[in-house]
C-alpha positions as CSV (number, residue, x, y, z in Angstrom):
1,X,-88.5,1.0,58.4
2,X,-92.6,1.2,58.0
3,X,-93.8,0.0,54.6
4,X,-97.1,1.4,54.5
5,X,-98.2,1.5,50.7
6,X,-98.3,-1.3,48.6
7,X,-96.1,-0.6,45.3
8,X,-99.0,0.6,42.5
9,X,-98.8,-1.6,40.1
10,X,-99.1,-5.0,42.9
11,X,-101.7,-6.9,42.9
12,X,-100.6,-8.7,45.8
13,X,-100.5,-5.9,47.9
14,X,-96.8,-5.8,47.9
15,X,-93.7,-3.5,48.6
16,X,-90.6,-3.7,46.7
17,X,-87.8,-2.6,48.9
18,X,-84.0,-2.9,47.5
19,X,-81.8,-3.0,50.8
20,X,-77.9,-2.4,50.5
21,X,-75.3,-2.6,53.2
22,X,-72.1,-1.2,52.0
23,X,-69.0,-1.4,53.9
24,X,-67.0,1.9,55.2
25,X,-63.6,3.0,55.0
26,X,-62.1,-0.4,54.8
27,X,-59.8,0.2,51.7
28,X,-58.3,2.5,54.2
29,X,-57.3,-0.6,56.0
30,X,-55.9,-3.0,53.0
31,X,-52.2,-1.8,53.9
32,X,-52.4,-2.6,57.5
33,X,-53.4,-6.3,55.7
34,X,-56.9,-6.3,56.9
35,X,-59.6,-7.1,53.7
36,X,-63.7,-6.3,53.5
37,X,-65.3,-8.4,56.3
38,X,-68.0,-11.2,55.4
39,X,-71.2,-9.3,55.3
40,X,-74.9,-9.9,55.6
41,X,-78.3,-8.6,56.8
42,X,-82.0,-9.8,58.0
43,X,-85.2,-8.3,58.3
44,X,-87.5,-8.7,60.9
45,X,-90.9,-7.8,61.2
46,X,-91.7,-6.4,64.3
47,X,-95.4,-4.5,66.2
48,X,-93.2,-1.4,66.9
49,X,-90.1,-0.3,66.2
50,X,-88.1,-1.0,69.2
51,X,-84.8,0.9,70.4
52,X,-82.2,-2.0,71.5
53,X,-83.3,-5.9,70.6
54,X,-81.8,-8.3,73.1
55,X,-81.0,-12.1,72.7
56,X,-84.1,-12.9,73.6
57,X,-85.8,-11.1,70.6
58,X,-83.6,-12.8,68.3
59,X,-84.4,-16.3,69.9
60,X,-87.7,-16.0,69.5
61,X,-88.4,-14.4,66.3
62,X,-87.6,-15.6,62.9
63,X,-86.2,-13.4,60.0
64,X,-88.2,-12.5,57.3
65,X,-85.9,-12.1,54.1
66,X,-82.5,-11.9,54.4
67,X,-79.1,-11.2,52.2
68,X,-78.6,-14.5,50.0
69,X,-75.0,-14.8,52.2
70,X,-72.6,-13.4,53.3
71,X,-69.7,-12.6,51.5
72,X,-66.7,-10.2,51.8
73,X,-67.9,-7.3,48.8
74,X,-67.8,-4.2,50.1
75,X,-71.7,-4.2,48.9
76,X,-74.3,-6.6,49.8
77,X,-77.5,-6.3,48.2
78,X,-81.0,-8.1,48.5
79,X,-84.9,-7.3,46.5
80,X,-87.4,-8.4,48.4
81,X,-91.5,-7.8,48.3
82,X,-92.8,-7.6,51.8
83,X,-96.4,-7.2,53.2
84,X,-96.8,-3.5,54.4
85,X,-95.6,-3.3,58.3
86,X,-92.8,-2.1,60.5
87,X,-89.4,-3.8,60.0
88,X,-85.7,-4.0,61.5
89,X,-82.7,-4.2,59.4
90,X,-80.4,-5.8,60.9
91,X,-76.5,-5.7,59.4
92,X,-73.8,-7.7,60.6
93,X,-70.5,-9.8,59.7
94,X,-70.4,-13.5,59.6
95,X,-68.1,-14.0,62.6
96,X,-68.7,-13.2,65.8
97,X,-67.0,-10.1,67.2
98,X,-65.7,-8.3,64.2
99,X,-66.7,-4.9,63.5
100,X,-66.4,-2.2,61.2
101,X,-68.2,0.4,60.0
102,X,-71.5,0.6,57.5
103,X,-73.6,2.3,55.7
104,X,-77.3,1.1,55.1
105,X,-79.6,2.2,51.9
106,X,-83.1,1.2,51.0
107,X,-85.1,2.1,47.7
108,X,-88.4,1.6,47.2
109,X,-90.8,2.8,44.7
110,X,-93.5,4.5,47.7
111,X,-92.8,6.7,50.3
112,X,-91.6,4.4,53.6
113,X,-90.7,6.0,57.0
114,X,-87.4,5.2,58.4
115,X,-85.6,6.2,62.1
């Protein structure tokens, strides 16, 4: 996402941005035993807006807000006030190799661009 204008009423030259991950189709799953998955997210701030990030992006760059933990909700939610810039949202559980599915929501109170 690219945070371009500060929210109005900032002094600091901030942007709110309210980022949820919500978990999909997993109640689906609750009589096949398996429950919501411990959830999370990070933001990076990037130059560009890159395609795929590789291990090596990850060891060498260091979040800049993140969900407060990760937690098996079907919703995870975090308010943060960045500097305007380009950023990467990046969702995932809190063990290694589980999937499922998501959905990913941002509000703000300016226009942002998002891919």
């Amino acid at each position: 996402m690219t945070l371009s204008n500060p929210d109005p009423d900032d002094a600091d030259g901030l942007c709110t941005v309210i980022i949820a991950v919500l978990q999909k189709n997993r109640r689906e799953l609750k009589p096949q035993g398996l429950d919501n998955l411990a959830i999370g997210f990070a933001v990076y701030e990037v130059d560009e807006i890159y395609g795929h990030l590789d291990r090596n992006f990850f060891a060498t760059h260091k979040s800049c807000a993140r969900s407060a933990a990760f937690i098996n909700l079907r919703e995870v939610t975090g308010r943060f006030r960045l500097p305007p810039g380009n950023y990467i949202i990046v969702p995932s559980t809190f063990e290694p190799g589980e999937e499922g599915e998501y959905m990913l929501r941002m509000f703000t109170n300016v226009t942002i661009d998002s891919e």
